[in-house]
C-alpha positions in Angstrom: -29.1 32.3 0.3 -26.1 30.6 0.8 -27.3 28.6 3.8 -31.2 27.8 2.7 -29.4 25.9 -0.5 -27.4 24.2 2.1 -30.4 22.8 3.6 -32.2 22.2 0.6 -29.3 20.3 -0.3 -28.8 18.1 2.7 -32.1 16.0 3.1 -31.2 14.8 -0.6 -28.0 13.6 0.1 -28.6 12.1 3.6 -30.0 8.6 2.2 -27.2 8.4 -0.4 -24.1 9.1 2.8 -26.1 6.9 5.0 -26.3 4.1 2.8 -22.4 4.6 1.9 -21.5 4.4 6.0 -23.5 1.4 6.1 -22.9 -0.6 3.3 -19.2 0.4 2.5 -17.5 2.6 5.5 -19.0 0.2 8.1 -17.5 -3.2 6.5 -14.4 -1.4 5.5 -13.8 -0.5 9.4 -15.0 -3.6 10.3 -12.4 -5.9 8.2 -9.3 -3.7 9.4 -10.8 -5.1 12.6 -10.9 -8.7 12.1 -7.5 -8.3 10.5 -6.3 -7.9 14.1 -7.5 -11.3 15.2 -7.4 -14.8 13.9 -10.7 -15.6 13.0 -12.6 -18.6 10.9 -16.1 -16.6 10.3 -18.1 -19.4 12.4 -16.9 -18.5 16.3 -18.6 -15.8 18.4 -15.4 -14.8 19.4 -12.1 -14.0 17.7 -8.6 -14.1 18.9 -7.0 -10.8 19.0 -3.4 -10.9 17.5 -2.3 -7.7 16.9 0.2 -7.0 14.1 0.7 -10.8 13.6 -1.0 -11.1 10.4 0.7 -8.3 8.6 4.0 -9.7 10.2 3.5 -12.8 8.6 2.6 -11.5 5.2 6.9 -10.5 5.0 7.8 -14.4 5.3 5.0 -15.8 2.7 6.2 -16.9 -0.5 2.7 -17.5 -1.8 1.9 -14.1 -1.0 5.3 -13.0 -2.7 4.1 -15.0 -6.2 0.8 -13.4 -6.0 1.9 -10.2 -5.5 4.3 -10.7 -8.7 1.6 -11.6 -10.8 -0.5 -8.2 -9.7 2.6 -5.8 -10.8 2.7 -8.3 -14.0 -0.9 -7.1 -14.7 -0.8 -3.4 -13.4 2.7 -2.6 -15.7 2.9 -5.0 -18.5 -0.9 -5.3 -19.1 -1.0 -1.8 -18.3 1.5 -0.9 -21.2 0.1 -2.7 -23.8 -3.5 -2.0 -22.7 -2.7 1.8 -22.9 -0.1 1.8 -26.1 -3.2 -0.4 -28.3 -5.6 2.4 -26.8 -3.2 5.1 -28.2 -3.6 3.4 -31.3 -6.4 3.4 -31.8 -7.2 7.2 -30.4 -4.5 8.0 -32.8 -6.0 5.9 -35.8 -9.9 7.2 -35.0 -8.8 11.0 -34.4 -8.1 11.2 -37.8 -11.5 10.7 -39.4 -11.6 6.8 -40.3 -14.8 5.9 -41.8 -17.7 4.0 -39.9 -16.0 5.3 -36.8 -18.9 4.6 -34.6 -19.0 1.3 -35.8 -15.4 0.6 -34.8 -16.3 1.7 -31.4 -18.8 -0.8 -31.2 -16.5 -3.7 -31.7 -13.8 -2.7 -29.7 -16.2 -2.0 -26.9 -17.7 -5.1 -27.5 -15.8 -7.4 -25.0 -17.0 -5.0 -22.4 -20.6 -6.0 -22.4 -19.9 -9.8 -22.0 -19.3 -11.1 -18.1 -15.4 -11.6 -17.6 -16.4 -15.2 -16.6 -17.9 -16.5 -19.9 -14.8 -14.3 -21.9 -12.3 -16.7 -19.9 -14.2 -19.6 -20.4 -14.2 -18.8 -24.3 -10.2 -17.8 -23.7 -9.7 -21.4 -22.3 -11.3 -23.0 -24.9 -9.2 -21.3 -27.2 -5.6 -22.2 -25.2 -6.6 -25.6 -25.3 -3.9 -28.1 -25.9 -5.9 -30.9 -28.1 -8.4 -28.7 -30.4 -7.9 -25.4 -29.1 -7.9 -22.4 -31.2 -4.3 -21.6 -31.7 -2.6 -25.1 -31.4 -5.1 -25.8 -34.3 -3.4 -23.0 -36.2 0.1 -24.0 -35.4 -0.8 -27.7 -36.7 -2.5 -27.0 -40.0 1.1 -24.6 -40.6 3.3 -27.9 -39.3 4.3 -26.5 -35.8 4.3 -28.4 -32.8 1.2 -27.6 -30.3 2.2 -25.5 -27.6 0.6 -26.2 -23.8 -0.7 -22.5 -23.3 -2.4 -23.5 -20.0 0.8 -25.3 -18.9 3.0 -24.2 -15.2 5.2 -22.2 -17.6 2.5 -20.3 -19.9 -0.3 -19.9 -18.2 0.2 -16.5 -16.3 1.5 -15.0 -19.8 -1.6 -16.8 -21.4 -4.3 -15.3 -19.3 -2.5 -12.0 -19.5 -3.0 -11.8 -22.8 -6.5 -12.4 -22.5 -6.8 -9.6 -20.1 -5.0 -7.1 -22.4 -7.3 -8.3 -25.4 -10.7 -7.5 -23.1 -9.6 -4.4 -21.5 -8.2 -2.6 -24.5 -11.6 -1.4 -25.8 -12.8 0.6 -22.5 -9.3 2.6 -22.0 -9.5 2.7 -25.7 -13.2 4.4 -25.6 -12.1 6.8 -22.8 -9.1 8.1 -24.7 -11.3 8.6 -27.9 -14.1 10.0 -25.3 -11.3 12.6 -24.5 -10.1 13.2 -28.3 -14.1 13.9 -29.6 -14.3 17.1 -27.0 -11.4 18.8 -29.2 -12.8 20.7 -31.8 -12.2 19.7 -35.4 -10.9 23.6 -36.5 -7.6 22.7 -34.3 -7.2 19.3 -36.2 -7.5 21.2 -39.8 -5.3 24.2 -38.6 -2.4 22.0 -38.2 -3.1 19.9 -41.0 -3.2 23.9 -43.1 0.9 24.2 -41.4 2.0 20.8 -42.5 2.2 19.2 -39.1 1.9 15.1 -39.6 -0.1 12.7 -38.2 2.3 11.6 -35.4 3.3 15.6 -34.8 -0.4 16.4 -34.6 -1.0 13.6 -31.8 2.2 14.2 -30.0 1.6 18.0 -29.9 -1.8 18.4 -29.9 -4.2 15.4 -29.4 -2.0 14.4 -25.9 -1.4 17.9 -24.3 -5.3 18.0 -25.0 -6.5 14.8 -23.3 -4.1 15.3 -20.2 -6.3 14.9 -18.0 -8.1 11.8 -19.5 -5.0 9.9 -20.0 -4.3 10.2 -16.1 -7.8 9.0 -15.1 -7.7 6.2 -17.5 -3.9 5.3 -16.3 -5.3 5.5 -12.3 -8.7 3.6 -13.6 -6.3 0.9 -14.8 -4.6 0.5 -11.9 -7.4 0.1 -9.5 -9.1 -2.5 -11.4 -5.8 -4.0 -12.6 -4.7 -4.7 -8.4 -8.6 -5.5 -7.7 -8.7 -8.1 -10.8 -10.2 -11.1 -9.7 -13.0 -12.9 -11.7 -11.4 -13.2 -14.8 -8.1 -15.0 -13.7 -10.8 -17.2 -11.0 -12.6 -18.8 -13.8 -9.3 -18.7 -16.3 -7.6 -21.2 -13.6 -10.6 -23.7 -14.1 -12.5 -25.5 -10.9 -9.1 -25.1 -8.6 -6.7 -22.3 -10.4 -2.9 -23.2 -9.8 -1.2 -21.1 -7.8 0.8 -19.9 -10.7 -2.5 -17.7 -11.9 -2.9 -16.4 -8.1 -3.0 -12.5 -7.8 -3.5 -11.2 -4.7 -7.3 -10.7 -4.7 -7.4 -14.5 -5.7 -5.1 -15.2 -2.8 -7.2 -13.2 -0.4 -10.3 -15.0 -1.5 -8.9 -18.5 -1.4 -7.5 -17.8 2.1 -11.2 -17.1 3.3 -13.0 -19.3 1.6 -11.4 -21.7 0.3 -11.8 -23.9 -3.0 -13.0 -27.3 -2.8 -10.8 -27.6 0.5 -12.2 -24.8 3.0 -9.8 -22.9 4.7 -11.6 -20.0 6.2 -8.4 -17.6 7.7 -10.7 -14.5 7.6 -8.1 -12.5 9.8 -5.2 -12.9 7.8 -7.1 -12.5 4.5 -8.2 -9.5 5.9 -4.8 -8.4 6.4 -3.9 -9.2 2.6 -7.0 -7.0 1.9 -6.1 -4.2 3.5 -2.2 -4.6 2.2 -4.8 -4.5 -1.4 -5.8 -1.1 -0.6 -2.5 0.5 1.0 -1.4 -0.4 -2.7 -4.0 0.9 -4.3 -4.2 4.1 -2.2 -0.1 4.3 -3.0 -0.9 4.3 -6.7 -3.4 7.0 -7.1 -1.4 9.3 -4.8 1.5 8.5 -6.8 0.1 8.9 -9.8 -2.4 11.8 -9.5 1.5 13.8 -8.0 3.6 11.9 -11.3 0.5 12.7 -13.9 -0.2 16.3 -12.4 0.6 18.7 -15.3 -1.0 22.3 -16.3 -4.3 21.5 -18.3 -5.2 23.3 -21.2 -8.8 24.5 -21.4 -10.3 24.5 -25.0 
């Protein structure tokens, strides 16, 4: 019985792995590959280097900066991402009116492309009649230049915490709305508080949701690319560079091309060593007994 399923089974998912090797597996193999050579994308043949362009990662400052500004994202933005989702899981568990409303708006910046979000985000840092520095005037303050060499990487990751709050935030209440309400009302009956109820019960319970959301956050924060592209304006300063921006501009250029596919290929694949490192890390740190309801 067993075996007939099996084959059943198999001519359904043949299209689906076949289009997987092809489109992702293949490419994958294929840029470790080209990360062995130096290579500008237009020659027939590449130059085969060996370990040169990892090598040369350890001695590149601009690498260095980038790769400061992804662990700025992945742990700062991370904590306050996560803590405001906690919040709000904490605030909407205990029965606030219009809930589903709520979870529309915080949703919200979800649905809108990350390019037009930091094109309204610019607008609003804007040194002459931006948002804020409008606020600060009309209250006598002196403007601040939030785009400026000093601000800007704090600036845009603000703007990244502010859109990526709601979908963490929706996966966390996801988890909270599969605990039945009778658990809720029994503590409540014992005299457990708010906080004791959520520390106790509404974390234990969502275990396993907080560690997807945590490894979820970690991909996209290390992949995070478009956003902080169109933040930086037609040529982003290197100050905003993460390392996927610094792998793009490497192999393709801004207005100046540059086209060094080999050793952007090698930043790539240094891109998902770390991301690989994370989940391992924290599927092992996040591991815990889960309780079944």
């Amino acid at each position: 019985m067993r075996n007939e399923k099996k084959k059943l089974i198999i001519p359904y998912i043949l299209p689906a792995v076949a289009l997987y090797l092809v489109f992702f597996i293949g490419p994958a193999i294929y840029g470790v590959w080209i990360s062995f050579n130096e290579w500008n994308g237009f020659t027939e043949n590449m130059t085969f280097v060996g370990l040169k362009n990892y090598i040369k990662i350890f001695g590149d400052p601009i690498y260095w900066q980038s790769f400061g500004n992804m662990m700025l994202i992945l742990f700062v933005g991370g904590i306050f991402v996560l803590l405001i989702g906690f919040l709000f899981t904490a605030l909407m568990s205990q029965g606030v009116a219009a809930k589903k409303a709520i979870r529309a708006i915080i949703f919200f910046p979800q649905i809108i492309a990350p390019i037009a979000l930091a094109v309204v985000w610019n607008y609003l840092y804007r040194f002459d009649i931006g948002f804020f520095n409008s606020i600060l005037t009309a209250i006598g303050m002196d403007p601040v230049n939030w785009t400026g060499p000093k601000n800007i990487m704090n600036s845009a990751l603000i703007s990244i915490i502010w859109y990526s709050t709601g979908f963490y935030a929706i996966i966390l209440l996801a988890g909270v709305d599969k605990i039945p309400n009778t658990i809720f009302e029994a503590a409540r009956v014992e005299g457990a508080s708010t906080f004791q109820i959520f520390r106790k019960i509404t974390i234990p319970l969502i275990w396993d949701v907080i560690s997807i959301a945590i490894i979820l956050w970690g991909i996209n924060a290390i992949r995070l690319f478009d956003f902080l592209f169109a933040f930086g304006g037609p040529e982003p300063p290197t100050r905003i560079w993460n390392t996927a921006m610094y792998q793009f501009i490497l192999g393709f250029g801004q207005r100046t091309p540059i086209y060094q596919l080999g050793y952007s290929s090698a930043i790539a694949v240094s891109m998902v060593i770390i991301v690989m490192l994370f989940v391992v890390t924290g599927r092992k740190v996040f591991k815990r007994e889960v309780y079944e309801l």
